[in-house]
Each structure stands twice: as structure tokens, then as C-alpha cells.
C-alpha positions as CSV (number, residue, x, y, z in Angstrom):
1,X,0.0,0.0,0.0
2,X,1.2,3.2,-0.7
3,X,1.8,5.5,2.6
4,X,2.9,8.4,0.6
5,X,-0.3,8.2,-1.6
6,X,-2.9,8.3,1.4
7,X,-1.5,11.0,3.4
8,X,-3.6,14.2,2.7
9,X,-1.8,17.4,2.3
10,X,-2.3,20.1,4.4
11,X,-3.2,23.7,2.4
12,X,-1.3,26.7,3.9
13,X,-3.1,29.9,4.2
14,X,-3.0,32.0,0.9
15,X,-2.6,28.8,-1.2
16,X,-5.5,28.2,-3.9
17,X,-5.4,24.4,-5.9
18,X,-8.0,24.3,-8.7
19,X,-8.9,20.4,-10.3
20,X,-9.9,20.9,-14.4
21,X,-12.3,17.7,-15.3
22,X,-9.1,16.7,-17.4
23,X,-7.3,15.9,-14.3
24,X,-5.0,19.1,-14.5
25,X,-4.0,20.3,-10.7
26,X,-3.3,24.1,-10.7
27,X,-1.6,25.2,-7.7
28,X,-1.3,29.2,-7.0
29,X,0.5,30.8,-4.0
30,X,2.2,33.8,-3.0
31,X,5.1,32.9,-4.6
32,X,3.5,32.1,-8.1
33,X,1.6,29.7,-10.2
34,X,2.5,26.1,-11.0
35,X,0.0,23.1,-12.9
36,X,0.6,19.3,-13.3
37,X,-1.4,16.7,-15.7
38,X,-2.1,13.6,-13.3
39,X,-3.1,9.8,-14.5
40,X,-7.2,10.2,-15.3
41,X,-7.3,6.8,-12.7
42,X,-6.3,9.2,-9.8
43,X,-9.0,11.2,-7.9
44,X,-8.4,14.3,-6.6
45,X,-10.7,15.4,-3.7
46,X,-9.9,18.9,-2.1
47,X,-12.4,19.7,1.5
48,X,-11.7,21.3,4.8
49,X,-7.6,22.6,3.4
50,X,-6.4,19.7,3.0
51,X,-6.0,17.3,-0.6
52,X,-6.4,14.1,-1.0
53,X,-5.7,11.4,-3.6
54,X,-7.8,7.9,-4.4
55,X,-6.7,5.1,-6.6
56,X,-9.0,3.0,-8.3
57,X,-8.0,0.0,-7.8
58,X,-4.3,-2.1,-6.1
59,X,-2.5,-2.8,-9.4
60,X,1.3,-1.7,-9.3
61,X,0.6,0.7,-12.0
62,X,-2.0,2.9,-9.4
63,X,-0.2,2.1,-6.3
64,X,2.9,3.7,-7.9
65,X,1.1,6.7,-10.0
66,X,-0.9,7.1,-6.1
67,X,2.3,7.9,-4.3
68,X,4.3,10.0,-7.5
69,X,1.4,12.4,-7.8
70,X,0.6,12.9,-4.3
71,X,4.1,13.8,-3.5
72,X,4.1,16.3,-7.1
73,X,1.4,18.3,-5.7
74,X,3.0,18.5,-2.4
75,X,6.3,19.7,-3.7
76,X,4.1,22.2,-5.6
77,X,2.7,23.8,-2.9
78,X,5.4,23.6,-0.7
79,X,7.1,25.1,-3.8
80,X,4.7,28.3,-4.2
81,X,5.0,29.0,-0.6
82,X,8.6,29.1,0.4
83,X,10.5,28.1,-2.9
84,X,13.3,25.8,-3.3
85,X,16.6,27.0,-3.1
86,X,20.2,25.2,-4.3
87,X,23.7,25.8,-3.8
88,X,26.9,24.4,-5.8
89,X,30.5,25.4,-5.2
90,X,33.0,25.5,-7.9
91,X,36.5,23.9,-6.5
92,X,39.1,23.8,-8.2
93,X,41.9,26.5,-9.2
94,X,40.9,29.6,-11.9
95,X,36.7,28.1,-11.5
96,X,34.7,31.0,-11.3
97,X,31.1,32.1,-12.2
98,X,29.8,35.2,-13.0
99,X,25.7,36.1,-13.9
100,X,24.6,38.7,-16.8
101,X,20.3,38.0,-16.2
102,X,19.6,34.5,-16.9
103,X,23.1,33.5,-18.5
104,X,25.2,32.0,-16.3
105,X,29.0,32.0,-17.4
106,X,31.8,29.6,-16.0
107,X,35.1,29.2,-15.9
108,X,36.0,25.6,-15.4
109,X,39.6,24.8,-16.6
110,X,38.3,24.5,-19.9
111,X,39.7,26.3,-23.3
112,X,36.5,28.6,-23.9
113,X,34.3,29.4,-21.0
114,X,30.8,27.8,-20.6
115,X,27.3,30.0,-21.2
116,X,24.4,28.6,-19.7
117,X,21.1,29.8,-20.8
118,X,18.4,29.5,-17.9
119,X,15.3,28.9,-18.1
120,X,12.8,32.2,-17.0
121,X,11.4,29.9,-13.5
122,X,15.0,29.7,-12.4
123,X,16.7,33.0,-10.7
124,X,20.6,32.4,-10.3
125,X,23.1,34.3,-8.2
126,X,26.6,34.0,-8.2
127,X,29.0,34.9,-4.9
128,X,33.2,34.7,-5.1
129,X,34.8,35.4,-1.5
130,X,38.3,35.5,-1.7
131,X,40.5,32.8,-0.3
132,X,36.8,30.8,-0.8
133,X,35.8,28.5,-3.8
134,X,32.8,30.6,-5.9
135,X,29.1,29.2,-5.0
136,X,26.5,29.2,-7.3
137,X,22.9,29.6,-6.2
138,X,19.8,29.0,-8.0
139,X,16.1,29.3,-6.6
140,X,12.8,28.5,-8.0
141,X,9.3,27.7,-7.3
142,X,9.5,24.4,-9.4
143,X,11.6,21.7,-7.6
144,X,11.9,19.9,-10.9
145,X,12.9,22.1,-12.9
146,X,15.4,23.0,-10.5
147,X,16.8,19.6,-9.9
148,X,17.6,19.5,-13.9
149,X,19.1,22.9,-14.0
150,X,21.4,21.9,-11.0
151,X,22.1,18.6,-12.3
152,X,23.2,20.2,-16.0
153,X,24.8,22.5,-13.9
154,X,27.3,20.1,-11.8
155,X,27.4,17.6,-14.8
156,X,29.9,19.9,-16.8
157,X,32.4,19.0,-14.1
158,X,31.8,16.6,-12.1
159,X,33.6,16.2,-8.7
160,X,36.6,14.0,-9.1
161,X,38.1,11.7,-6.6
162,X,41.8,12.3,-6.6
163,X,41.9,16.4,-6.6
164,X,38.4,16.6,-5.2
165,X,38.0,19.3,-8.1
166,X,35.0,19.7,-9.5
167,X,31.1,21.1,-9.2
168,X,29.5,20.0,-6.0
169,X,26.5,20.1,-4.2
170,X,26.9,22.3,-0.5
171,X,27.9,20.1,2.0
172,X,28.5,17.0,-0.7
173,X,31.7,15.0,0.2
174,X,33.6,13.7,-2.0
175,X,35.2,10.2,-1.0
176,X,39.1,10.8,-1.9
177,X,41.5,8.6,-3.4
178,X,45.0,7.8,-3.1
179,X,47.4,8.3,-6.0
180,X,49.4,5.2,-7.6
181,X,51.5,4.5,-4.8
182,X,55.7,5.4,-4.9
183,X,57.7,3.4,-7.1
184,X,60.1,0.8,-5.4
């Protein structure tokens, strides 16, 4: 049985979630407007502030689409009322990232630097302390779309295990290697 799937989900005030008849949640919120297309075989039900979510029937297809969209509304409203917010740091010598609106431009080690073009949900700061490794920050009302942009973001260099250079999450470790070992 699903846990996830049965738990109802709690409206904060100032949150307002609309059902279409084609199954479209629409979730709006101080912070801004998000929709999702759920499974036609999932009932929506909202009463009292809270929303909850009925499956038809215990095949594995509903018990797992029960729990996924449940837990994609939820991230949705928790989304419209705080945001989500992200941090990467850039280690490694001569890294550094600098923001002109939504491009994001790095400096990884590479010959030519690296222009990322961000999408218009996701707002991007970028901080260099000296002495400090440069951290990236991105923030958005849509944790999926953020999860992709951060994952793009740390997949042009990934952490390595020998230096430990690399993009990384905030407080990601990095297990460390040794070296080949000294000759006889």
C-alpha cells in the first residue's frame, strides 16, 4: 500500500489548488503559479484545506502513480510557498562564475568558457569570497525544474576523486583517493 499516496496534504493559508475535469492540478501561492497533468485513474478530492488522492483499484501501475502524484502536488505547494533554493560550489583552481540575467557564465579549466542559458522559472546568483571557492545559487518555485538545472549545472564537471576538483552540491563530500602508490 502506498503510505505516501494516502496522506492528505495540508493547504497553507494564501494557497489556492483548482482540479480541471481533465485531471490538471493548478496550484497558485504567494510565490507564483505552477499546474501538473495527473493519470485520469487518480481522484483528486480537495475539503476542509487539505488534498487528498484515491486510486482506483491495487494494481502496481496505481499504487505507484498514487504515491508519485501525491508527492508532485505537495512539492508544488510547498514550492509556491517558500521556494526551493540550491547551492553548488565551484573547487578547483581559476573556476569562477559570473551572472549577466539568466546566462550564467563559468570558468571551469576549460579552453572557452561555458554560457548557460536559464530557463525564465529559475533565478541564479553567483558569490566569489576570496580565499573561498565561488558558489552558485539557484532558486525556483518548481523543484523539478530546479533539480535538472542543478544537475546540468554540476554535470559539466563533475567532482573528481583524486583532486576533489569539480562542481558540487553544498555540504557533498567527495570520497578521496589515493594516488598510484611510490615506485620501489
Amino acid at each position: 500500500m502506498s503510505r505516501i499516496g494516502k496522506e492528505p496534504i495540508e493547504l497553507p493559508k494564501g494557497v489556492e489548488v483548482q482540479v480541471s475535469d481533465k485531471n490538471v492540478v493548478t496550484v497558485k501561492g504567494p510565490k507564483g503559479t505552477l499546474t501538473q497533468t495527473l493519470d485520469p485513474a487518480i481522484k483528486v478530492t480537495i475539503e476542509d484545506g487539505k488534498i487528498t488522492f484515491a486510486r482506483p483499484t491495487d494494481l502496481k501501475h496505481h499504487r505507484s502513480m498514487h504515491g508519485l502524484y501525491r508527492a508532485l502536488v505537495a512539492n508544488m505547494v510547498e514550492g509556491v510557498t517558500k521556494g526551493y533554493k540550491t547551492e553548488q560550489e565551484l573547487v578547483g583552481v581559476g573556476y569562477r562564475a559570473t551572472t549577466k540575467g539568466q546566462q550564467l557564465h563559468l570558468s571551469l579549466g576549460f579552453s572557452h568558457n561555458v554560457v548557460m542559458e536559464l530557463p525564465k522559472e529559475v533565478t541564479v546568483s553567483a558569490v566569489q569570497e576570496k580565499g573561498k571557492a565561488p558558489v552558485v545559487t539557484l532558486e525556483s518555485v518548481d523543484k523539478q525544474v530546479l533539480g535538472a538545472v542543478a544537475a546540468k549545472i554540476r554535470s559539466l564537471r563533475k567532482p573528481e576523486p583524486y583532486k576533489g576538483k569539480g562542481i558540487r552540491f553544498m555540504g557533498e563530500t567527495v570520497r578521496r583517493k589515493a594516488g598510484k602508490a611510490a615506485g620501489k
